[in-house]
C-alpha positions in Angstrom: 54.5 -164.3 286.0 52.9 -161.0 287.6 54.9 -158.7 285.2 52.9 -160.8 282.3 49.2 -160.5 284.1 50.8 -156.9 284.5 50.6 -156.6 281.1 48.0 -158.1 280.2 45.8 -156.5 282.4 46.9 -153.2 281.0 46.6 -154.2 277.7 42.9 -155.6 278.4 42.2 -152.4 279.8 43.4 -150.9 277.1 41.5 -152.1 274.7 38.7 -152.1 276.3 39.1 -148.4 276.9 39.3 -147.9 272.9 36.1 -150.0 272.8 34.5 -147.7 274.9 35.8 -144.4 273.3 34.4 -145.6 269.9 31.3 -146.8 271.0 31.1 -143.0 272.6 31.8 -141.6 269.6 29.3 -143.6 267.2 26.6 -142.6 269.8 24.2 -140.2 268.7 24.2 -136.8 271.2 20.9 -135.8 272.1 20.9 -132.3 273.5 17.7 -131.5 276.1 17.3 -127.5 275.6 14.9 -125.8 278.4 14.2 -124.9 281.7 12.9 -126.4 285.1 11.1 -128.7 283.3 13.7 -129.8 281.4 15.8 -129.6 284.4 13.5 -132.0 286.5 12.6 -129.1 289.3 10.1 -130.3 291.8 11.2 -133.7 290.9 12.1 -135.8 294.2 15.0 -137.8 292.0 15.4 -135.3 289.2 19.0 -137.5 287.9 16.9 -140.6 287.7 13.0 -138.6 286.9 14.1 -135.8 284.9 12.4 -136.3 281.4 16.1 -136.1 279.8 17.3 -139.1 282.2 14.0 -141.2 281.0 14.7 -140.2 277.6 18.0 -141.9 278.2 16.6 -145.1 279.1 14.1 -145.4 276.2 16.7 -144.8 273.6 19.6 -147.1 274.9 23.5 -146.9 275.0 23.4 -146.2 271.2 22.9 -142.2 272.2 23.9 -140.1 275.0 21.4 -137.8 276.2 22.7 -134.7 277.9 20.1 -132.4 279.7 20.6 -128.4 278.9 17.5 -127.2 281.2 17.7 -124.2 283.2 15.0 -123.8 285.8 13.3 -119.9 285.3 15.2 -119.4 281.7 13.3 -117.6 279.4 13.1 -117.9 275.9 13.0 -113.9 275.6 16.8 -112.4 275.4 15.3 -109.1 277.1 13.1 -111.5 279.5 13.6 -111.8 283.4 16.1 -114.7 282.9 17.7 -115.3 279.0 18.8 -118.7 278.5 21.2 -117.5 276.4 23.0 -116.0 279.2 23.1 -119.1 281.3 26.0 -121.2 281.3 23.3 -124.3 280.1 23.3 -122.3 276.9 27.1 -122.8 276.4 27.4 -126.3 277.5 24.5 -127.0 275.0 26.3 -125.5 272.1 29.5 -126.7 273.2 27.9 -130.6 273.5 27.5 -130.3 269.7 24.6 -132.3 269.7 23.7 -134.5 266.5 19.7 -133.7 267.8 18.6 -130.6 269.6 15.2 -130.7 271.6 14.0 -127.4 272.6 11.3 -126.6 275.5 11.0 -122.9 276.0 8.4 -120.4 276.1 6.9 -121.1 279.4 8.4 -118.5 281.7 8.1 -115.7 279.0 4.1 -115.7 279.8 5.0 -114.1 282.9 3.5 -110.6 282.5 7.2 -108.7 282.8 8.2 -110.9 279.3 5.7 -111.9 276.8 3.5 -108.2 277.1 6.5 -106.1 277.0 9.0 -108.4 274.3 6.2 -110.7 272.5 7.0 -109.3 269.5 11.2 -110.4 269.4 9.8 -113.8 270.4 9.9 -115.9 267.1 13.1 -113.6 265.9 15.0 -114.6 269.7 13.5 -118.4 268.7 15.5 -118.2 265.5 18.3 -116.7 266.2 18.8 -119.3 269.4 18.5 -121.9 266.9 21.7 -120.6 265.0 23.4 -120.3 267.8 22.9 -124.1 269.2 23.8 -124.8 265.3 27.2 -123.3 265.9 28.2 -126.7 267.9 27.1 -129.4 264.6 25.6 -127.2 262.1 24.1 -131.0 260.6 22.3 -130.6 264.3 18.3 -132.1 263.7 16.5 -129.3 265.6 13.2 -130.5 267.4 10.9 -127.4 268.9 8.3 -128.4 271.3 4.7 -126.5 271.7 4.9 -126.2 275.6 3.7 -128.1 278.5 0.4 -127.1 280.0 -0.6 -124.2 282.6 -2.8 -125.7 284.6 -5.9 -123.0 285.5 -4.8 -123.4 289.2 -1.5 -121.6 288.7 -2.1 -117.5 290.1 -2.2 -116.1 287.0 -4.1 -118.0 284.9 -7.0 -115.9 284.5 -4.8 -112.6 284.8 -3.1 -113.1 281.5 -1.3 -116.5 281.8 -4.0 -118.3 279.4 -4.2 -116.0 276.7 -0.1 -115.3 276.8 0.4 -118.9 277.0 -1.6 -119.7 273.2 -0.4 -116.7 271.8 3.1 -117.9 272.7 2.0 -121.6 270.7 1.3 -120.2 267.7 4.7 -118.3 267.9 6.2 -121.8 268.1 4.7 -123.4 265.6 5.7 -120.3 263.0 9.4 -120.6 264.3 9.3 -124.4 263.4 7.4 -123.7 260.2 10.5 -120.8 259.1 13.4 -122.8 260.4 12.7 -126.0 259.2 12.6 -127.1 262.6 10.6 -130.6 263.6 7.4 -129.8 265.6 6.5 -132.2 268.3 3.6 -131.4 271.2 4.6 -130.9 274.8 0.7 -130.3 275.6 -0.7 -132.6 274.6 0.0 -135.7 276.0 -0.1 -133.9 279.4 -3.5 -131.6 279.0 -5.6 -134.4 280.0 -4.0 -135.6 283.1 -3.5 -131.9 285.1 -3.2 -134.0 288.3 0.4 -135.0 286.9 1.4 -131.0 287.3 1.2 -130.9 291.2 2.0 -127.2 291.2 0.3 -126.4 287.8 3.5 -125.5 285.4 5.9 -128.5 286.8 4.9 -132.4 285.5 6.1 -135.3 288.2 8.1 -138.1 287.2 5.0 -139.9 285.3 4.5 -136.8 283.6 8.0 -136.7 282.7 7.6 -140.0 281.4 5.4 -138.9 278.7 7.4 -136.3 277.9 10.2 -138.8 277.2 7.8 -140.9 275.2 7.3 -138.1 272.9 10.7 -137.6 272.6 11.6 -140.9 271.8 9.2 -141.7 269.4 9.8 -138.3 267.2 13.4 -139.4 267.4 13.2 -142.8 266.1 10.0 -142.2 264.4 8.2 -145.4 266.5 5.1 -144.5 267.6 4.2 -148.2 267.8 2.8 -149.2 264.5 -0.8 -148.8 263.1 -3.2 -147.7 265.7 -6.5 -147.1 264.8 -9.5 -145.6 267.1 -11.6 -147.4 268.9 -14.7 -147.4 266.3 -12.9 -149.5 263.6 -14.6 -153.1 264.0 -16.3 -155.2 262.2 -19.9 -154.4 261.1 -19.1 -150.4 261.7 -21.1 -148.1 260.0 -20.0 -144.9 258.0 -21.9 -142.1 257.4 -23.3 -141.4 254.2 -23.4 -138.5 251.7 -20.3 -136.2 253.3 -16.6 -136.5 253.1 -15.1 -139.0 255.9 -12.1 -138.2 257.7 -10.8 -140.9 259.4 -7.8 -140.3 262.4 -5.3 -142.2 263.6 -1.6 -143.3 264.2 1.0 -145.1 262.8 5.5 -144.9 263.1 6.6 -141.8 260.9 6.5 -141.5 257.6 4.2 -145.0 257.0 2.1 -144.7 254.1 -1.4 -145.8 255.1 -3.9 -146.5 252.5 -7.7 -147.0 253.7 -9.9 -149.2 250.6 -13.5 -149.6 250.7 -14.2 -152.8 248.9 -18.2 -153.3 247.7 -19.9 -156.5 247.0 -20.0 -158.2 243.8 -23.8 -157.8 243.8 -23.4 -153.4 244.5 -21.4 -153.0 241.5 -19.4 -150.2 242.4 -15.4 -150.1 242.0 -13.5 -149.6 245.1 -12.5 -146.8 246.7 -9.1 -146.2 247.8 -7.7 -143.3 249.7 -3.7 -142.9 251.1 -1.3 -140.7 253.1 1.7 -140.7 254.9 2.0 -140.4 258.8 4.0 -137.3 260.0 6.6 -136.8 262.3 4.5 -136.9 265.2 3.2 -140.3 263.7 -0.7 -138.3 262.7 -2.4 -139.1 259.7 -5.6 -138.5 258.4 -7.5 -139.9 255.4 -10.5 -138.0 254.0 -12.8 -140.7 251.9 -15.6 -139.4 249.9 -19.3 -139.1 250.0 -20.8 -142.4 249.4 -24.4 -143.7 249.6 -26.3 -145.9 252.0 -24.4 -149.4 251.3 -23.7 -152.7 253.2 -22.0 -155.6 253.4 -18.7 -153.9 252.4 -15.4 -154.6 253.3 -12.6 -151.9 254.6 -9.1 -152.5 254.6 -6.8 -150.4 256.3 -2.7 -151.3 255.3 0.0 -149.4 256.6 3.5 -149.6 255.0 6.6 -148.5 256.7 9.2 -145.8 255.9 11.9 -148.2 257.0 11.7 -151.7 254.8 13.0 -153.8 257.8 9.6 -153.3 259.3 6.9 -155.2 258.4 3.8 -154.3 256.4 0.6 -154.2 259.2 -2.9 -155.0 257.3 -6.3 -154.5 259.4 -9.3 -156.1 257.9 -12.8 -155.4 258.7 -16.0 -157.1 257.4 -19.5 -156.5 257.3 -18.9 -152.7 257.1 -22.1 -150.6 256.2 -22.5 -147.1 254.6 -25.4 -145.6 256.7 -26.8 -142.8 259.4 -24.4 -142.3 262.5 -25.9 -140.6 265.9 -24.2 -140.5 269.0 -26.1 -140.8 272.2 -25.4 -139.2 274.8 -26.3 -137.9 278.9 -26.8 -139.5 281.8 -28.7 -142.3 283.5 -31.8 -141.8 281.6 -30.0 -142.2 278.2 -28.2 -144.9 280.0 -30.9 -147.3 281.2 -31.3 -150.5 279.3 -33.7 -151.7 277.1 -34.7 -154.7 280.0 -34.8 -151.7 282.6 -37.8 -149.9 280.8 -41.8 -151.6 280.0 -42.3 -153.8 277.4 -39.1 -154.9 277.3 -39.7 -158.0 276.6 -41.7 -157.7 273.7 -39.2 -154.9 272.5 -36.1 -157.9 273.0 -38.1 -160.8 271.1 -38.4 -158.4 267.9 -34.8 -157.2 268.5 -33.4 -158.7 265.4 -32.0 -156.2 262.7 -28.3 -156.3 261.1 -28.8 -153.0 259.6 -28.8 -151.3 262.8 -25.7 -151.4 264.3 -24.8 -150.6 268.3 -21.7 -149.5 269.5 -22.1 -149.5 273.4 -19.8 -147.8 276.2 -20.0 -149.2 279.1 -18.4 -147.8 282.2 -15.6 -149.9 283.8 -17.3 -149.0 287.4 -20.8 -147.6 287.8 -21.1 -144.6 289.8 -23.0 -146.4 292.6 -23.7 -145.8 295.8 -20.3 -147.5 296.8 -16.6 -146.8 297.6 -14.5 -147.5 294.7 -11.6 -150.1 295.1 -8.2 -148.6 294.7 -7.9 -150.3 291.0 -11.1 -148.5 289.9 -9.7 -144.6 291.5 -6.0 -145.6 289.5 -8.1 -146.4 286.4 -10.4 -143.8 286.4 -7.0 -141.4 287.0 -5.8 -142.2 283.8 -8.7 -142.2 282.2 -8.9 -145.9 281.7 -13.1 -145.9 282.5 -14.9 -147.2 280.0 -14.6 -151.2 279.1 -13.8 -152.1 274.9 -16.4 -151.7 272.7 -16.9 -153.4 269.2 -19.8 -152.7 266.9 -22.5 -155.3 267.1 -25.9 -155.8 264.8 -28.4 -155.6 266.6 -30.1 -158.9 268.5 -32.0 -159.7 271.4 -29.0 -160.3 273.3 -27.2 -156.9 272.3 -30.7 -154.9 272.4 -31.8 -155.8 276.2 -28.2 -154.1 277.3 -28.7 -151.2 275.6 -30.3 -148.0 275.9 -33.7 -148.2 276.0 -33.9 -144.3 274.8 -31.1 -145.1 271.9 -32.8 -148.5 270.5 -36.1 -147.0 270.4 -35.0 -144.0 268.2 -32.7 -145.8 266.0 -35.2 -148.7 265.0 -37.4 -145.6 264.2 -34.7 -144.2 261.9 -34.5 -147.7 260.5 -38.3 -147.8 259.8 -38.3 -144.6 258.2 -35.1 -143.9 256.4 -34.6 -147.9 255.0 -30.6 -147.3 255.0 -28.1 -148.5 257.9 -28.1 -147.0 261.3 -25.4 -147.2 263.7 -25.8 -145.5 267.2 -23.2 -145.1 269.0 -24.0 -144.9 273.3 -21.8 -143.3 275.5 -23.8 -142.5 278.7 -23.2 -142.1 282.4 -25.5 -142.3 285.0 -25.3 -138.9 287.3 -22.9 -137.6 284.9 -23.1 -133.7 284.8 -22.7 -131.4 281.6 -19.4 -129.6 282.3 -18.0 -133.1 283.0 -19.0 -133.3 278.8 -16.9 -130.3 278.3 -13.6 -130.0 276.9 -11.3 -128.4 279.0 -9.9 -125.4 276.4 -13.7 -124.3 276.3 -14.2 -124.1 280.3 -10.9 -122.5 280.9 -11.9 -120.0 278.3 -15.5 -119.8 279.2 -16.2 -120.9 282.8 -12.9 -121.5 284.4 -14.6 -120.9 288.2 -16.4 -124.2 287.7 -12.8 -126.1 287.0 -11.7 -124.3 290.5 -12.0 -127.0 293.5 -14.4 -128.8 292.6 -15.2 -131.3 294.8 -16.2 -128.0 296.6 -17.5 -126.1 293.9 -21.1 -125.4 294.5 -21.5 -124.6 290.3 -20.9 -128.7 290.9 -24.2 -130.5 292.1 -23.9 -131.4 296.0 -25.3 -134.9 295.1 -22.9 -135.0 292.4 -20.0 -133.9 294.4 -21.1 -136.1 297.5 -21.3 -139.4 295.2 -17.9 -138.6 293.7 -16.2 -138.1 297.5 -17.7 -141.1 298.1 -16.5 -143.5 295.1 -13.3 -141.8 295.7 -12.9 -142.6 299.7 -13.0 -139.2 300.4 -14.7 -139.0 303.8 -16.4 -135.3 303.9 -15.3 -134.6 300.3 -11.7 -134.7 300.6 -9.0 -132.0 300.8 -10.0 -129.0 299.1 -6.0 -128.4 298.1 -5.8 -131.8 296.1 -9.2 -131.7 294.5 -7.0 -131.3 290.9 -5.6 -135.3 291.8 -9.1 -136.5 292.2 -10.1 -137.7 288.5 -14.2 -138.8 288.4 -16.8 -139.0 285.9 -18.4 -136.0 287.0 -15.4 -133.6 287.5 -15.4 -131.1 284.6 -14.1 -132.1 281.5 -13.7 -135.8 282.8 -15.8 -137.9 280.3 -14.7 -135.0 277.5 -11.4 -136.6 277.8 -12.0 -139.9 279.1 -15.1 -141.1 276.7 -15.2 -138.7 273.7 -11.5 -138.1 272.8 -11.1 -141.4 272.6 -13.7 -141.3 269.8 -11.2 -139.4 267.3 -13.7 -137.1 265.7 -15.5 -140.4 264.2 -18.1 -138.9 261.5 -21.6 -138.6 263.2 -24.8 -136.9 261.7 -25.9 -135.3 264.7 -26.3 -135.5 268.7 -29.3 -137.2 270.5 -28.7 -135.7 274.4 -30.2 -136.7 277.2 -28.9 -135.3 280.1 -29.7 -132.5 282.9 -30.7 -134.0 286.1 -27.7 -133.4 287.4 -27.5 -129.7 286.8 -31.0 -129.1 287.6 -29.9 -126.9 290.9 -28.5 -124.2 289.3 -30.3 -123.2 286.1 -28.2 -120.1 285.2 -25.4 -122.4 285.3 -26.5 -125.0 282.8 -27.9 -122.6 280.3 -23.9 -121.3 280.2 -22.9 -124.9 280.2 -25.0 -125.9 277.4 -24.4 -123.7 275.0 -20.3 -124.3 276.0 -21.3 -128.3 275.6 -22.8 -127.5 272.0 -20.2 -124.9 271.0 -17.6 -127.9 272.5 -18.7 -130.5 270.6 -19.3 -128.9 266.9 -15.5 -127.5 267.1 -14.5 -131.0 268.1 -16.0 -132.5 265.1 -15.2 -129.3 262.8 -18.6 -129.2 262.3 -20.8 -125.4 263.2 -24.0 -127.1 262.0 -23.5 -130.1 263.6 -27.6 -131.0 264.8 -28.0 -131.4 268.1 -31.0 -133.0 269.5 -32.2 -133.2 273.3 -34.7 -134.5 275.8 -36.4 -132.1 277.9 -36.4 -133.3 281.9 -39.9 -135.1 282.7 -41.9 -134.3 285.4 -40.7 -135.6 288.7 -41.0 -133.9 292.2 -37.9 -132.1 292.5 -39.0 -127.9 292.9 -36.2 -126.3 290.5 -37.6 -128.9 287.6 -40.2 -126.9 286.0 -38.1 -123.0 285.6 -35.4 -125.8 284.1 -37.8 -127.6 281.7 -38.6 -124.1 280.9 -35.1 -122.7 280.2 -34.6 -125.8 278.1 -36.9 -124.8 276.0 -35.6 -121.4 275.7 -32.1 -122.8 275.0 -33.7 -124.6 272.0 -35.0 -121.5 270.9 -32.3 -119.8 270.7 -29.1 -122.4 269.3 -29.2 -122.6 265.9 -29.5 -126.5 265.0 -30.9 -127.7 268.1 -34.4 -129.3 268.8 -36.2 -130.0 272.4 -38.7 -133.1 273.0 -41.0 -133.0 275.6 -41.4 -136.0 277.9 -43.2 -134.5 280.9 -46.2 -136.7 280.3 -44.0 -139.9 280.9 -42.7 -139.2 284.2 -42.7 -140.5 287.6 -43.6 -138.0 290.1 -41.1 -140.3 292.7 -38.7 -142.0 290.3 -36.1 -140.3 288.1 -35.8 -143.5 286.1 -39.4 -143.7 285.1 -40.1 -146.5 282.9 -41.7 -145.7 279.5 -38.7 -144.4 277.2 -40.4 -145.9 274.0 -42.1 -142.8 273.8 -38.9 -140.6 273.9 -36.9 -142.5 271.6 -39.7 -142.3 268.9 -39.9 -139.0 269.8 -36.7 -137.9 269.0 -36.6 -139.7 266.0 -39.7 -137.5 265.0 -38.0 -134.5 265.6 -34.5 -135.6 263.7 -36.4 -137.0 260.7 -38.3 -134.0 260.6 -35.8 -131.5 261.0 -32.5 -133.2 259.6 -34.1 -135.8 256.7 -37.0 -133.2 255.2 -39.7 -135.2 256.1 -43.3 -133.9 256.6 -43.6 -134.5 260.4 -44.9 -132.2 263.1 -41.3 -132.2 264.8 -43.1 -131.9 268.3 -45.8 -130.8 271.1 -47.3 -127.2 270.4 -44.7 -124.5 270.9 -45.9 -121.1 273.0 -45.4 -118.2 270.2 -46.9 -115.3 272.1 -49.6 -114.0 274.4 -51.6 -110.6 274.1 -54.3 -109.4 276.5 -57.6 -108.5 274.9 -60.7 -107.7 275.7 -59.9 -108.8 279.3 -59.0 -112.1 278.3 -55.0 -113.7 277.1 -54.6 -114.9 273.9 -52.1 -117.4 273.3 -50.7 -118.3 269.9 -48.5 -121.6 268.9 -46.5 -123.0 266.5 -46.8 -126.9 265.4 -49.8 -126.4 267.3 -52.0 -128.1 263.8 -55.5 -130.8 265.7 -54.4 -128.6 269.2 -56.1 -130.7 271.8 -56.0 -132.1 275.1 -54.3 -135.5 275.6 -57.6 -137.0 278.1 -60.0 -134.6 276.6 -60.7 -132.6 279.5 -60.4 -129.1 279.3 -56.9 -127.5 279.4 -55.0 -127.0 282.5 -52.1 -125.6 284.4 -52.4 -122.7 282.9 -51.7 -119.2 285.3 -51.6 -115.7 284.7 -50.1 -113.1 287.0 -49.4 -109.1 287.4 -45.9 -109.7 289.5 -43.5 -112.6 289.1 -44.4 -114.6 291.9 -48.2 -114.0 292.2 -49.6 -116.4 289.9 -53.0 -117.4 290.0 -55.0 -120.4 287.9 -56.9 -119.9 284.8 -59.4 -121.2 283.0 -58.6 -122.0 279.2 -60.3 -122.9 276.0 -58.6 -123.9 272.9 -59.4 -122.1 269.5 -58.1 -123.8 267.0 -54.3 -123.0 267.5 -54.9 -120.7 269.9 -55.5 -120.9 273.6 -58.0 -118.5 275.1 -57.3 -117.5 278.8 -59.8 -116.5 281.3 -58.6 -114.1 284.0 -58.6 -115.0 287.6 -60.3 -112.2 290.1 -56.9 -111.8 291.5 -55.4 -110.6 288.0 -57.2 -107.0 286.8 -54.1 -106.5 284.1 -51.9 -109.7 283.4 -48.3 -109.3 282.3 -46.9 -112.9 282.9 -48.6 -116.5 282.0 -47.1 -119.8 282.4 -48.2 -123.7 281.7 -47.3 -126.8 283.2 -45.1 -124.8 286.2 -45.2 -127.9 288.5 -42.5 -130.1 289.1 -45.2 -133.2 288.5 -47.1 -131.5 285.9 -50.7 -133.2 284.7 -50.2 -130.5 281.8 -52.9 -131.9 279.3 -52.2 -129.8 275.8 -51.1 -131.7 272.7 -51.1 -131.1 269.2 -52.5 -133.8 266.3 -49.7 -135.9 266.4 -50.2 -136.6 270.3 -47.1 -134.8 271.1 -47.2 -132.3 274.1 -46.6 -129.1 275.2 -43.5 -127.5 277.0 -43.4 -126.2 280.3 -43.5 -122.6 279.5 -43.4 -119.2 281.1 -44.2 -115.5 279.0 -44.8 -112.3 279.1 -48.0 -110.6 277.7 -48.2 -108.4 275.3 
């Protein structure tokens, strides 16, 4: 009896041995070229955290997943440390893997590789290539642009940066002459920089979306149709330029977008299709269209693979229209029911041809401490709630921004076509939080340093961020990068306009400067990056850019900043400034009457982006020249100048030195202003208007609109 169980046991064994062998040999091998990333260095369980071992578990028992990294291996085969001189480099080969992932590049920016070798880079890339061929010459290569440098590593501003693009572009030639897949190690990761906790190495949730990446360009499952968060019902696209439209879907689906009119339109349909791409991208580009509603867009997505099912998305009560995006902080942000006549506004709020598409924060940035929910969220970006568009009613109106409602129903009234706004405002937020990242760390990288104790940062703003965070006294100045917050550079970039996936807009109404008000030299650098930031986003140079001047409150650096705004406005082509220093509240930030500045800034867009014959705002200071012993001021859209209480002009001071102003007397001539000098002042050289932080600044043109806080030299 034991010599049969003997026997059988053996034979069980046996067979299931053979099982095993076989189901080894059908698996497919997945080779994980690189170095200490790849390896899983820093990782505190790099057999179980390593993105090789997570890539593992996604993929199943149907592949085996070896991992090839070599921590400080370079790319370069006359760099520091050649892979292809570590034994990883043989083990890969001799794993004759069915699919090859390669991660190199990121050591060959230190400065004794990539200055000296660069130019061997894509032939060493190739030639590596062949070699790990050698093992399965069938092998399905996969390069991978690189992981992120964060700008806290040493030698980020020293060379690391620039080395580290030029090095992605190598990449991406060495897939396109090798036939290689691409995929994008940078970036899943680029937005999260709290995930590389010594700037070059990700931690096991970084890992993780390295392994995603992976996975999905492996099996080509990127998890179906995903479209971005703007497709609802009763969205509105803009009208009269090409429409390209973003999103995702599993490799290789063919995704057709139709636009379906209304019997009662008479137009045929328009259809547009492509096919997703290895990294499961595609983009449709529709064509210029006219103002139209009531339109239906379908959005079907056919797989590759025939086993999957067809997805079809459906939206109704699409419109063909005007698209602005609002912007800023808490003054583009306060609601409709937060500003005077609101009530009146709310009971007239009934339009379906202006649509509102309104993001709303998750958690305000109150005076509170955040719970530990809200600080994980915000981490990964998770702050704003799900927005759909919505026509507009009483209901929607009174919760949106006062500013934004006022100056689309003005666009409505005026341009009789669809409007849709879209709001996406923070109150407090500051302007490099608008940024995007590339364009600091090109640009202004000491403001991304710290900051939680960067003084470019606004104390108030960095004091309100410690204290949603729970960081008593501002927290440690070493772990600032694992702090995430609206107001941290590059924060709502990532977390509130990424998200928005380049979704065709007319042109930018901005409210927003409070918060860098303390440092004017600063924002002036900062806007123009915002500006320059958002036009390459949307691939758009011209893209108009409107914006609200700061009103008149009692803070001391308000009026040299009113000032410099207009002098940015100046001087960026396709901006515009309104004035709103007659609306203020010399104790309140959040002073109430924002009809005014909505209306206003539909004056200046319909004026300066539709054509039509509107003076686009107050009287604009041209020039001043001393004669006869008086100043003579000159001003453009200065047509009916007069005072807005028809006293005589004020605020006006002249002065020999910076510093020594002293009041004068004025008299408007026609669009001129006539100075009288001050016995203090025997030859002026400087003048300036409304220089108060609560200015009662009285000057307006015929339209009612006023002047700027100005300064100026004379002539």
């Amino acid at each position: 009896m034991k010599s049969f169980r003997k026997v059988f046991v053996l034979g069980l064994l046996s067979v299931m041995g053979f099982s095993t062998l076989r189901l080894a040999a059908q698996r497919v091998k997945v080779a994980c070229v690189g170095n200490s990333i790849t390896y899983g260095f820093k990782l505190e369980n790099r057999e179980r955290d390593a993105y090789p071992a997570q890539l593992q578990r996604m993929l199943g028992e149907g592949y085996e997943v070896g991992n090839f990294g070599h921590s400080g291996a370079t790319l370069l085969r006359r760099g520091h440390r050649p892979y292809v001189r570590e034994q990883a480099f043989r083990d890969a080969v001799s794993f004759a893997a069915d699919i090859v992932v390669i991660h190199l590049g990121i050591n060959d920016t230190d400065p004794r590789n990539w200055p000296n070798y660069g130019d061997e880079f894509v032939r060493d890339y190739l030639a590596l290539i062949d070699s790990l061929r050698q093992g399965n010459p069938q092998a399905r290569v996969i390069v991978a642009r690189m992981t992120p440098i964060a700008d806290r590593h040493p030698r980020f501003q020293s060379g690391t940066k620039e080395w580290h693009g030029q090095i992605q572009r190598a990449i991406e030639t060495v897939a396109a002459r090798s036939g290689a897949e691409l995929i994008d190690f940078h970036a899943p990761l680029y937005p999260h920089p709290w995930m590389l906790h010594d700037a070059v190495h990700p931690d096991a949730e970084g890992a993780a979306l390295l392994a995603r990446t992976v996975c999905s360009a492996i099996t080509g499952d990127y998890g179906g149709l995903q479209l971005p968060i703007t497709f609802s019902d009763y969205m509105v696209l803009q009208r009269r330029q090409p429409l390209t439209l973003h999103g995702k879907a599993d490799a290789g689906t063919t995704v057709a977008l139709e636009i379906r009119f209304g019997r009662h339109q008479k137009r045929p349909a328009v259809r547009r299709e492509t096919t997703a791409d290895n990294r499961g991208d595609w983009v449709v580009v529709l064509p210029a269209m006219e103002a139209a509603d009531s339109l239906t867009l379908a959005v079907t997505a056919t797989p590759a693979d025939r086993r999957r099912k067809q997805e079809r998305r459906v939206f109704a009560n699409v419109a063909i229209g005007e698209v602005w995006l609002c912007s800023g902080q808490s003054n583009m942000a306060r609601r409709l029911d937060q500003s005077d006549g609101w009530q009146e506004a709310v009971r007239r709020a009934t339009d379906s041809g202006l649509r509102l598409f309104d993001m709303k924060e998750h958690w305000p940035t109150d005076d509170v401490e955040w719970p530990a929910a809200a600080i994980d969220s915000a981490r990964h970006l998770l702050y704003y709630k799900p927005a759909l568009w919505q026509p507009t009613t009483p209901q929607t109106a009174q919760q949106f921004s006062a500013v934004a409602y006022y100056f689309g129903r003005a666009l409505r009234d005026s341009l009789r076509v669809p409007v849709g706004l879209i709001c996406n405002a923070v109150g407090g937020a500051t302007t490099e939080s608008w940024i995007d990242r590339n364009t600091l760390e090109t640009d202004f990288p000491k403001i991304l340093e710290r900051w939680l104790h960067n003084d470019f940062i606004q104390e108030w703003a960095r004091g309100r961020a410690a204290r949603n965070l729970g960081l008593a006294g501002g927290g440690d100045a070493c772990d600032d990068f694992r702090h995430r917050h609206p107001y941290e550079p590059c924060y709502l970039f990532e977390a509130g306009i990424l998200p928005l996936a380049r979704y065709p807009v007319r042109g930018i109404a901005w409210y927003q400067g409070e918060s860098n008000a303390h440092n004017v030299e600063a924002h002036e650098r900062l806007f123009r990056l915002l500006v320059q930031s958002w036009r390459q986003y949307w691939n758009a140079p011209s893209l108009p850019f409107r914006f609200v001047q700061l009103s008149s409150l009692n803070r001391p650096s308000w009026p040299a900043f009113r000032d410099s705004q207009r002098r940015l406005a100046e001087e960026i082509p396709a901006t515009g400034m309104v004035v709103t220093s007659d609306v203020g509240d010399s104790l309140d930030v959040h002073y109430l009457r924002k009809r005014p500045v909505g209306e206003r800034l539909a004056r200046l867009v319909l004026s300066r982006d539709y054509g039509r014959p509107l003076l686009p705002g107050g009287p604009r200071f041209m020039s001043a020249v001393y004669e006869g012993g008086e100043v003579i001021l000159k001003f453009d859209d200065a047509d009916g100048l007069a005072t807005s209480d028809g006293l005589p002009p004020r605020t006006f001071e002249v002065a020999e030195d910076d510093g020594l102003y002293y009041p004068a007397s004025a008299r408007l001539e026609g669009r001129k202003v006539r100075l009288y000098l001050p016995r203090e002042v025997s030859r002026p050289r400087l003048v300036r208007y409304g220089w108060q932080p609560f200015t009662r600044a009285n000057m307006v043109n015929g339209a009612g609109l006023p002047a700027s806080t100005f300064k100026g030299r004379v002539e």
